[in-house]
C-alpha positions as CSV (number, residue, x, y, z in Angstrom):
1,X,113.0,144.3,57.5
2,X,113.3,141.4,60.4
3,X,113.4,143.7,62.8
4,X,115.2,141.4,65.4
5,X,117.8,140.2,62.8
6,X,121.1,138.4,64.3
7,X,124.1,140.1,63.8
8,X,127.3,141.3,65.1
9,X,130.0,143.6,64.8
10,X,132.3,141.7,63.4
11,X,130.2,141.5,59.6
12,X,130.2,144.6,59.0
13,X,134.7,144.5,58.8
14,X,133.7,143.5,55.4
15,X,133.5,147.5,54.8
16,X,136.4,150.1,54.7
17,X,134.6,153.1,54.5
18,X,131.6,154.0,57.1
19,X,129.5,156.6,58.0
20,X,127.3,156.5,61.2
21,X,124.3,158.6,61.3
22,X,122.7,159.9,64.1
23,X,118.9,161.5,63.6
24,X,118.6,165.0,63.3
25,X,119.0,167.0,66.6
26,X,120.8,163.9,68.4
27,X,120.6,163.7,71.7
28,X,123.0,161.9,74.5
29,X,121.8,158.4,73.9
30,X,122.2,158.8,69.7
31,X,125.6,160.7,70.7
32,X,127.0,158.0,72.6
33,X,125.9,155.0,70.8
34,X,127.7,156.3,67.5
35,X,130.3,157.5,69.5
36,X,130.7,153.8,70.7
37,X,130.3,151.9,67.1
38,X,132.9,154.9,66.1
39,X,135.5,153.7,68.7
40,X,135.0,150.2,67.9
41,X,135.2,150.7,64.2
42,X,138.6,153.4,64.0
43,X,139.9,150.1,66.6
44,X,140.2,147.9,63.5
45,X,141.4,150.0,61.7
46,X,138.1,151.8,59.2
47,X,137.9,154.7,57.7
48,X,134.5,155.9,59.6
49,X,132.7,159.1,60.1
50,X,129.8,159.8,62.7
51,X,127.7,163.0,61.6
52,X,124.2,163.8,61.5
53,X,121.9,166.7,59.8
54,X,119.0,168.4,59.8
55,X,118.2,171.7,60.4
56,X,120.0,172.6,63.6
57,X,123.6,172.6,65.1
58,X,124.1,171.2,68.5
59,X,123.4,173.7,70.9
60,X,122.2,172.3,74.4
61,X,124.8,172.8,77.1
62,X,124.7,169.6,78.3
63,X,125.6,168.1,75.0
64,X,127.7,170.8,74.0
65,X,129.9,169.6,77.2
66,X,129.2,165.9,76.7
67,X,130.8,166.1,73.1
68,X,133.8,168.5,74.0
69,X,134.7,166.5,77.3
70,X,134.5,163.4,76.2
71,X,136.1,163.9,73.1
72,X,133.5,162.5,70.7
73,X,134.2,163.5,66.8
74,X,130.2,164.0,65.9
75,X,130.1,166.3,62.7
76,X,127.1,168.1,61.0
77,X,126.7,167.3,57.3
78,X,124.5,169.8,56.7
79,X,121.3,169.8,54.9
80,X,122.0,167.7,51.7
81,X,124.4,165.0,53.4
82,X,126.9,163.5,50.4
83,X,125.9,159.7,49.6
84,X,127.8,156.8,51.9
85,X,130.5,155.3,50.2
86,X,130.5,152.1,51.6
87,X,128.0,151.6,54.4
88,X,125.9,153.6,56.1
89,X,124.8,152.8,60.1
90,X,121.8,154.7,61.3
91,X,122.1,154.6,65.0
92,X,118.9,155.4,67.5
93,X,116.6,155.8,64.5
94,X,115.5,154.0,61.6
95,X,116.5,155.0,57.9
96,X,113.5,156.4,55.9
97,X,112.1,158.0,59.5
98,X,110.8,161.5,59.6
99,X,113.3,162.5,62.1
100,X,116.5,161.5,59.9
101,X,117.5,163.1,56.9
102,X,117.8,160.9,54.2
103,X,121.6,159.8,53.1
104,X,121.6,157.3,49.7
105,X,123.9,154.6,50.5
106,X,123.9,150.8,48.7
107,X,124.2,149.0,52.5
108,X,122.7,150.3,54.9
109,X,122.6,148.9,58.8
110,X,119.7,150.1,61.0
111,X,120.3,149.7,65.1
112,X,117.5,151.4,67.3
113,X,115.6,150.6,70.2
114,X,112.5,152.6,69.0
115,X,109.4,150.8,67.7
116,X,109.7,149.6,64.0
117,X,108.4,151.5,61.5
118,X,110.6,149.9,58.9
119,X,108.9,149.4,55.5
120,X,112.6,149.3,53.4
121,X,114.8,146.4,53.3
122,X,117.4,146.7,55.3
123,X,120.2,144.9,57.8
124,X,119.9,145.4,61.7
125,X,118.7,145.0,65.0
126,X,115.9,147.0,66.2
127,X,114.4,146.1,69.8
128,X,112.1,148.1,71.4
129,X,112.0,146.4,74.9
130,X,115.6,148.3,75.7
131,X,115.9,151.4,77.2
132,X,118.2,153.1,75.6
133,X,120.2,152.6,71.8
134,X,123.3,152.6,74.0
135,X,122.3,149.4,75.5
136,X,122.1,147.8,72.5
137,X,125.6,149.0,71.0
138,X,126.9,147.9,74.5
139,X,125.6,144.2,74.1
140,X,126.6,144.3,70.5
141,X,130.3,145.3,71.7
142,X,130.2,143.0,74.7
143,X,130.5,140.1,72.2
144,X,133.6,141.1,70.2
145,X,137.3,141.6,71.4
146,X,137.2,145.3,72.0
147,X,137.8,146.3,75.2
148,X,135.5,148.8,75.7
149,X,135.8,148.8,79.2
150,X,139.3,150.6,79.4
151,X,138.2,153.6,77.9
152,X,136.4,155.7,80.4
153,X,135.2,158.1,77.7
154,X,133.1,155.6,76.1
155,X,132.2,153.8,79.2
156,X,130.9,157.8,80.4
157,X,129.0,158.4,77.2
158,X,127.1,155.1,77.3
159,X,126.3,155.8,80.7
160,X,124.9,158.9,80.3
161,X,123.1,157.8,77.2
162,X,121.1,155.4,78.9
163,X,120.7,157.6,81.9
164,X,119.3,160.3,79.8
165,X,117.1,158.6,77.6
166,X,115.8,156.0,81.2
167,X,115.0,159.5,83.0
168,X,117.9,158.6,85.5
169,X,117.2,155.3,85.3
170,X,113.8,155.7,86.4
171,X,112.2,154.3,83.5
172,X,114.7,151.0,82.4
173,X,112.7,148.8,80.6
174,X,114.6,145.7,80.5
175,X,117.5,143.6,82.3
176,X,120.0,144.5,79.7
177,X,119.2,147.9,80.8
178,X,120.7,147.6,84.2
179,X,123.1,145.3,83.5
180,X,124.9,147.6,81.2
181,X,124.3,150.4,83.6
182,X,126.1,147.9,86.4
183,X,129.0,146.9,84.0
184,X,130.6,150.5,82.6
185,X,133.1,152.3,83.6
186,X,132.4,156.1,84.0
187,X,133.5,159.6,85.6
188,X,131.5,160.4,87.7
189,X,132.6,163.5,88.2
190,X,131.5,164.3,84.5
191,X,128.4,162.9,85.1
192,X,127.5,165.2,87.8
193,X,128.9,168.0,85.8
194,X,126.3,167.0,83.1
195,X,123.2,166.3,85.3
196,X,123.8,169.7,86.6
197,X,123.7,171.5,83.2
198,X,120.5,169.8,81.6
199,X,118.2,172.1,82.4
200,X,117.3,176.0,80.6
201,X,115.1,178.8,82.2
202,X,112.6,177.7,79.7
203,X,112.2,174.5,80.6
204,X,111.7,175.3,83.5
205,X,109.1,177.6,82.7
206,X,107.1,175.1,80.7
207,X,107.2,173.1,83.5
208,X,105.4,175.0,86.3
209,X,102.8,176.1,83.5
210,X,102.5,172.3,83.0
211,X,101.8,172.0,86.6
212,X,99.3,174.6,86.6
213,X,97.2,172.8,83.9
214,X,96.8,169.0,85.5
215,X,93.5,167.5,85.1
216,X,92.6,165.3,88.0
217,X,90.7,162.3,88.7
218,X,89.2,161.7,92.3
219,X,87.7,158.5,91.3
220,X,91.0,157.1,90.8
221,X,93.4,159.6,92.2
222,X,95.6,160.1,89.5
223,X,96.9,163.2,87.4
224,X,97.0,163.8,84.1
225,X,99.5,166.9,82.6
226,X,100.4,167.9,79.4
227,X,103.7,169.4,78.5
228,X,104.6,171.5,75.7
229,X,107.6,169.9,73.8
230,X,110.8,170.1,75.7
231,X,113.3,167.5,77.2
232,X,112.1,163.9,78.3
233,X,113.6,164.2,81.6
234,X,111.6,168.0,82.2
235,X,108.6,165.6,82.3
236,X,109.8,163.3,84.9
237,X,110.6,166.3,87.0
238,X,107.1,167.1,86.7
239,X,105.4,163.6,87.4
240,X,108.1,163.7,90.2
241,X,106.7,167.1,92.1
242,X,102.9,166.5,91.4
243,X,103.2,163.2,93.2
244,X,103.6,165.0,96.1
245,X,100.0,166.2,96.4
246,X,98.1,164.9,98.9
247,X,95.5,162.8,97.1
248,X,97.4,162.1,94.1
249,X,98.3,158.1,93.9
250,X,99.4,158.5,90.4
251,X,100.8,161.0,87.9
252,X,100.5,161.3,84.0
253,X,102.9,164.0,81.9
254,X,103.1,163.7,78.4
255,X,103.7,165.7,75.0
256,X,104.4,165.4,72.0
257,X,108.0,164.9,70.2
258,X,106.9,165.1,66.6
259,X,107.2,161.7,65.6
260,X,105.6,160.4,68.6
261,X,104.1,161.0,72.1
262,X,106.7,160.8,75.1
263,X,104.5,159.7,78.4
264,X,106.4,160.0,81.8
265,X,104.3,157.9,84.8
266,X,104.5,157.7,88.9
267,X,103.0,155.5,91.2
268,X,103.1,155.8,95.2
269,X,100.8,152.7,95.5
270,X,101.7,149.2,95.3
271,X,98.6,148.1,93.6
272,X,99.7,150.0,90.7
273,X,103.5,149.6,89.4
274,X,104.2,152.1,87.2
275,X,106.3,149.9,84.8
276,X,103.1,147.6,83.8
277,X,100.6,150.7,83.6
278,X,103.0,152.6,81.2
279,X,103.0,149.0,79.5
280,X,98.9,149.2,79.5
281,X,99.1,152.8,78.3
282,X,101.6,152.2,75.1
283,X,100.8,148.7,73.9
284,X,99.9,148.5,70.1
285,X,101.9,151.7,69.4
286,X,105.5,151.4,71.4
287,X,106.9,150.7,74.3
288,X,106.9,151.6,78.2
289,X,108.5,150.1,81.1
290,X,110.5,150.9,84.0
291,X,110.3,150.7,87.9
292,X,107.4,150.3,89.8
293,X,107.6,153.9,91.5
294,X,108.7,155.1,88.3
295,X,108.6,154.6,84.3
296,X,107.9,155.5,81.0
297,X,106.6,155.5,77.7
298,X,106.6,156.7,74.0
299,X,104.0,155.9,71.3
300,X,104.6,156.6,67.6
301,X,102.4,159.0,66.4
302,X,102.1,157.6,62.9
303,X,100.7,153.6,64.1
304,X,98.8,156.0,66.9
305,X,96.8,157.9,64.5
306,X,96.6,155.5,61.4
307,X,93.9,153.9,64.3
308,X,93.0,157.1,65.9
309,X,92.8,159.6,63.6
310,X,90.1,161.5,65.4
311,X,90.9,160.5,69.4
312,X,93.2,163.4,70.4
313,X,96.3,161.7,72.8
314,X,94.5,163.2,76.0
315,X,91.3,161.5,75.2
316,X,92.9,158.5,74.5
317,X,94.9,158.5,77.7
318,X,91.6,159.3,79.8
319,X,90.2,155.8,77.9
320,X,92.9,153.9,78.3
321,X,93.1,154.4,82.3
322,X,89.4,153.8,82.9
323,X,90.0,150.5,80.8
324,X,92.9,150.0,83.3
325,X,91.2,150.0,86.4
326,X,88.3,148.0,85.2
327,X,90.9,145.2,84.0
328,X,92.3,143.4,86.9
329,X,91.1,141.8,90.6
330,X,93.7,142.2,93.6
331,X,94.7,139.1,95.8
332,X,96.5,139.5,98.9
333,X,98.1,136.1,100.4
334,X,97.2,135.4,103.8
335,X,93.9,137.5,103.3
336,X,92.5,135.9,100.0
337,X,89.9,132.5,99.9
338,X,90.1,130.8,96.7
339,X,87.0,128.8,96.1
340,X,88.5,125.3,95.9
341,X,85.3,124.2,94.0
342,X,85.6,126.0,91.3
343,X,89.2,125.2,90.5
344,X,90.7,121.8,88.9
345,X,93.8,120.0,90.5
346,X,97.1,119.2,88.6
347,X,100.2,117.9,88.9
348,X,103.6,118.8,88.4
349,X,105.4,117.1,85.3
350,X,108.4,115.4,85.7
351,X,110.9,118.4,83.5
352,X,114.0,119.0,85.0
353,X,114.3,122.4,85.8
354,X,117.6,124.2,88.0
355,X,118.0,125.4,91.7
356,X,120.8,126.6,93.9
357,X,121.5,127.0,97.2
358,X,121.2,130.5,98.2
359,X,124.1,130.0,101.0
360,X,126.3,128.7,97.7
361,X,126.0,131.9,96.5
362,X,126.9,134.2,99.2
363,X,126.5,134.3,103.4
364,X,123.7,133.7,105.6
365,X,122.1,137.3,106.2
366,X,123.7,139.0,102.7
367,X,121.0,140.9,101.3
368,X,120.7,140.5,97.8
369,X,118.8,141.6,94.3
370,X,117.7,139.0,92.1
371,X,117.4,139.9,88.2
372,X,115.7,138.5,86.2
373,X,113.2,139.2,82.9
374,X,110.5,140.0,85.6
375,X,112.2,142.5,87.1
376,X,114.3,143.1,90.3
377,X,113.6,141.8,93.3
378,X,115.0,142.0,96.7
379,X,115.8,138.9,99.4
380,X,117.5,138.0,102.0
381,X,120.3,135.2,101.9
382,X,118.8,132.2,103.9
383,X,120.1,128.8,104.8
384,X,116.3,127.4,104.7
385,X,116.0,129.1,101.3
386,X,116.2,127.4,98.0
387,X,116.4,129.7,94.7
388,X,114.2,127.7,92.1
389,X,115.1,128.8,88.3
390,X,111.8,128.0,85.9
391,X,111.9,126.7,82.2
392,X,111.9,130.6,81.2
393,X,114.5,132.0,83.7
394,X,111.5,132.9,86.3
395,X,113.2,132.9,90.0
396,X,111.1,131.9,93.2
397,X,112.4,130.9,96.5
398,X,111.4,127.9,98.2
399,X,111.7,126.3,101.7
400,X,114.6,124.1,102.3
401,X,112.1,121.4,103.8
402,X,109.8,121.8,101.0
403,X,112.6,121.1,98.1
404,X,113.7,118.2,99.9
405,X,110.3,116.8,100.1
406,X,109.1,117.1,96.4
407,X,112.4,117.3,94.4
408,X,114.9,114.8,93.8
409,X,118.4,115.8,92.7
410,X,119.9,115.1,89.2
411,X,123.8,114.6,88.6
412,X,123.2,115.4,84.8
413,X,124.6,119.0,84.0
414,X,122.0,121.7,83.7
415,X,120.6,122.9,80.1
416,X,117.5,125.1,79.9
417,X,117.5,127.5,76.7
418,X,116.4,131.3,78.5
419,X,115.4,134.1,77.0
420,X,117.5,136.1,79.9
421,X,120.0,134.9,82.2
422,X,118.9,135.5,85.8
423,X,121.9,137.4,88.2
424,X,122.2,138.1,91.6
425,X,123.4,140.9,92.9
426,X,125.5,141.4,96.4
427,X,123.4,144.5,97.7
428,X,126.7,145.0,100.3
429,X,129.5,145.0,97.4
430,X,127.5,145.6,94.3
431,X,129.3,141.9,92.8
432,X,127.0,140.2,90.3
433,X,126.6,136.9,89.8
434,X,125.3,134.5,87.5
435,X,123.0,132.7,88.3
436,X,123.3,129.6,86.7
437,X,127.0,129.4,87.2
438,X,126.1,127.8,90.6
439,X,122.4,126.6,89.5
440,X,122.0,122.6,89.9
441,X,119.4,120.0,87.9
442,X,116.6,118.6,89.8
443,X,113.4,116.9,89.3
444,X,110.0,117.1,91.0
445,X,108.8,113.3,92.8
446,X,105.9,111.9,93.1
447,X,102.9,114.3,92.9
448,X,103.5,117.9,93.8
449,X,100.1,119.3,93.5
450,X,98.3,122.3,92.6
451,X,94.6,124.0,92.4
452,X,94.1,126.1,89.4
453,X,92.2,127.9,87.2
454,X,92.7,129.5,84.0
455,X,91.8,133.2,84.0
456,X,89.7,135.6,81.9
457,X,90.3,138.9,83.7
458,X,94.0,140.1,84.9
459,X,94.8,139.4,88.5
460,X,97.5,141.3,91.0
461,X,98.8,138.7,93.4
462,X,100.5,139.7,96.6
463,X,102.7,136.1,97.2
464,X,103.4,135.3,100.6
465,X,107.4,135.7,99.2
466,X,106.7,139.8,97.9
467,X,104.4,141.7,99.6
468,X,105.6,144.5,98.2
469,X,105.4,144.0,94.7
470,X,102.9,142.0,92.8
471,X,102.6,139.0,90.4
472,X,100.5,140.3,87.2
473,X,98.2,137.1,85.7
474,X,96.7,138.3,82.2
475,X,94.2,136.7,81.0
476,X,95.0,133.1,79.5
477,X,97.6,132.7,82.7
478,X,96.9,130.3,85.6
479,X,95.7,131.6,89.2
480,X,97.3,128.7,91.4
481,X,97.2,127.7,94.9
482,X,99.4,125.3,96.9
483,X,97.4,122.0,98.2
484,X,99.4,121.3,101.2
485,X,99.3,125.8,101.5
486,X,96.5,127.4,100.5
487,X,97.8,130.9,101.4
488,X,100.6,130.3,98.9
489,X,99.0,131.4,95.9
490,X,100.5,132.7,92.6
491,X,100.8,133.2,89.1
492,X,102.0,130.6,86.2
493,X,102.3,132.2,82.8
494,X,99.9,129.7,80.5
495,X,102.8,128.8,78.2
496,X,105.0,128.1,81.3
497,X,101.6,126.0,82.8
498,X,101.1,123.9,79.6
499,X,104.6,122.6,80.2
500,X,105.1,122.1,83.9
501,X,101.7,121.1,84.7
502,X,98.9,118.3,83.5
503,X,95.0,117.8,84.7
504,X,95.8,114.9,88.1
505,X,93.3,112.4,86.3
506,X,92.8,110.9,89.6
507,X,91.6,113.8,91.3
């Protein structure tokens, strides 16, 4: 299967008859994404059906409420599900899984968020850096004419969806993630009435004999806890308390879900984001992302032990974390000396790339988040501030005095291919804006300069821009440092370097 196949909605009208399956023991985020392609579907006018099987009925409170308030028709089909007629959509899983019963059907449409394990041919969209399945049915419906955003029901369910399955948002891997968070429409009320009915006595229980199990690291200062099975957001309660320890800069829960390994991670140092370790800690078998305070992973236990099949998940997460810390350098600007003499000097070729004035956007003194496929980050609106938009969507700020000094201005209309849209958002209000709606074309003059090297270790760069959050250089990426600044240094992606910048021959 390509598992990042183009399609939309509007393809699959071709069908009258549709059944949407959710995997066995749903929870919120499969709930509300089949509740969504359900809504969109009975719009134009389908005969469609959203079920799912297994052994078990629907039982947890939370969902019990979240399907009877909002008004969502999910049936169970029992344990030998009759064949689809027309089409079947598997939604938040992936037909042929271990955790979906198997329904025959001649078309079949996969859409899931999960890490592919696909080995049938089939139609869909499965993408692994999202947060959530809602998120995906969200973009998918954001391109059609249904107007999603009038019904609050829907708008509620895909909210909660991604809040569940994000940890409360602490763990949003991508953009898309928070944009769609940003862009619903939901009852808050029932949201609060759902947060506070998500938890049992026994889940409680398992977690304070989690607690009481940690293992602890005082080279490194982290925790490590297993969990017996239970829900993803009882581990982030966990990783939440245990940070609280004196001593403990970083917090490890995980347990297994039967098909894979569910990691929850917390970090209370900057030199560490959370996010990027639960990155470190997942790559090769799934995904992990989030905030820098707080994130999370999942690994699939089949890829996992098809190259482990005799490293037990603690082991492995003991290795992985010494393999962490041995794997970067930390740079702080204004405290940092880069050795000149071991670095070559280049020169900035002429691409046009896009700016905008930050006072185009919004007042002098607005505080603002900037979006982009990096992550968030927080500024300040500033007449002597420039926002500089790379070839790949990266955002940086530069000085007024600076731009005017090595960039010319172009009158030809701005066209760069990104792989994400950067937004701003007005901190104040909560209003987004697009970036690029007010982004202008310019092009560097004359020689802007740089000293570089090309690295063979990661690197965690405090700029002189964030010094709260830092640039990660892997290896193959360019440690750079201003010529006229040499306390501006940074990080340039290679494939980002190879384009913008070429060896000054008369250096």
């Amino acid at each position: 299967m390509e598992a990042n196949e183009e399609l939309t909605l509007e393809e699959l009208l071709e069908y009258d008859d549709i059944l949407i399956q959710c995997h066995d023991n749903p929870d919120a985020d499969a709930i509300a994404s089949g509740f969504a392609l359900y809504s969109y579907f009975v719009s134009k006018n389908k005969k469609v059906k959203l079920g799912y099987s297994g052994k078990n009925v629907i039982k947890k409170s939370n969902l019990v409420k979240m399907i009877d308030i909002l008004e969502i028709p999910i049936d169970y089909l029992g344990l030998k599900p009759s064949p689809a007629r027309e089409l079947l959509i598997t939604v938040d899983c992936q037909y042929g899984a271990g955790n979906v019963t198997h329904i025959d059907s001649k078309n079949v449409v996969i859409l899931d968020h999960h890490q592919s394990i696909q080995t049938e041919k089939c139609r869909g969209i499965i993408n692994p850096k999202l947060g959530s399945c809602s998120t995906l049915i969200w973009s998918l419906l954001k391109k059609t004419d249904f107007d999603y955003k009038s019904d609050n029901k829907l708008g509620t369910a895909l909210y909660y969806g991604l809040y569940t399955d994000t940890n409360q948002f602490s763990e949003l891997i991508g953009p898309l993630d928070m944009d769609m968070r940003d862009d619903v429409f939901y009852m808050k009320s029932v949201i609060f009435e759902l947060k506070n009915s998500n938890l049992s006595l026994r889940e409680m229980k398992i977690a304070g004999a989690a607690i009481n199990s940690n293992v602890y690291n005082d080279k490194y200062r982290y925790a490590l806890i297993h969990s017996e099975p239970c829900d993803p957001n009882i581990l982030g309660l966990i990783s939440d308390l245990f940070l609280q320890v004196d001593g403990v800069d970083i917090c490890l829960v995980y347990n297994d879900q039967n098909d894979g390994y569910k990691l929850s991670v917390r970090s209370c140092i900057r030199e560490v984001q959370a996010c990027e370790l639960a990155s470190f800690l997942t790559e090769g078998f799934g995904n992990g992302g989030g905030h820098s305070e707080k994130a999370g992973g999942y690994l699939n236990k089949q890829t996992y032990l098809k190259q482990n099949p005799y490293l037990n998940i603690e082991a492995y997460i003991t290795r992985r974390m010494e393999n962490y810390y041995n794997s970067y350098t930390v740079a702080y600007a204004g405290e940092y000396q880069a050795d000149l003499t071991k670095m070559k000097r280049y020169v900035k070729n002429n691409l046009p790339i896009a700016f905008v004035k930050s006072t185009d956007l919004l007042p002098e003194g607005t505080p603002i988040l900037v979006r982009t496929l990096e992550g968030d980050a927080n500024l300040t609106i500033n007449a002597e501030h420039y926002l500089m938009i790379g070839i790949r969507g990266e955002v940086y700020p530069i000085m007024r005095e600076k731009f005017e000094k090595t960039y010319q201005v172009l009158d030809s209309k701005v066209e760069m291919q990104l792989d994400y849209t950067p937004k701003i958002r007005n901190i104040i209000d909560g209003e987004n804006y697009e970036l690029m709606d007010y982004a202008k074309s310019c092009v560097a003059t004359g020689k802007s300069s740089i000293y570089a090297y090309q690295l063979d270790k990661s690197m965690k760069i405090f700029t002189k821009w964030y010094q709260d959050t830092y640039m990660l250089g892997k290896p193959g990426d360019y440690f750079a440092v201003r010529e006229e600044d040499h306390q501006d240094i940074y990080i340039v992606e290679q494939k980002i370097f190879n384009k913008t910048y070429q060896l000054d021959e008369d250096a």
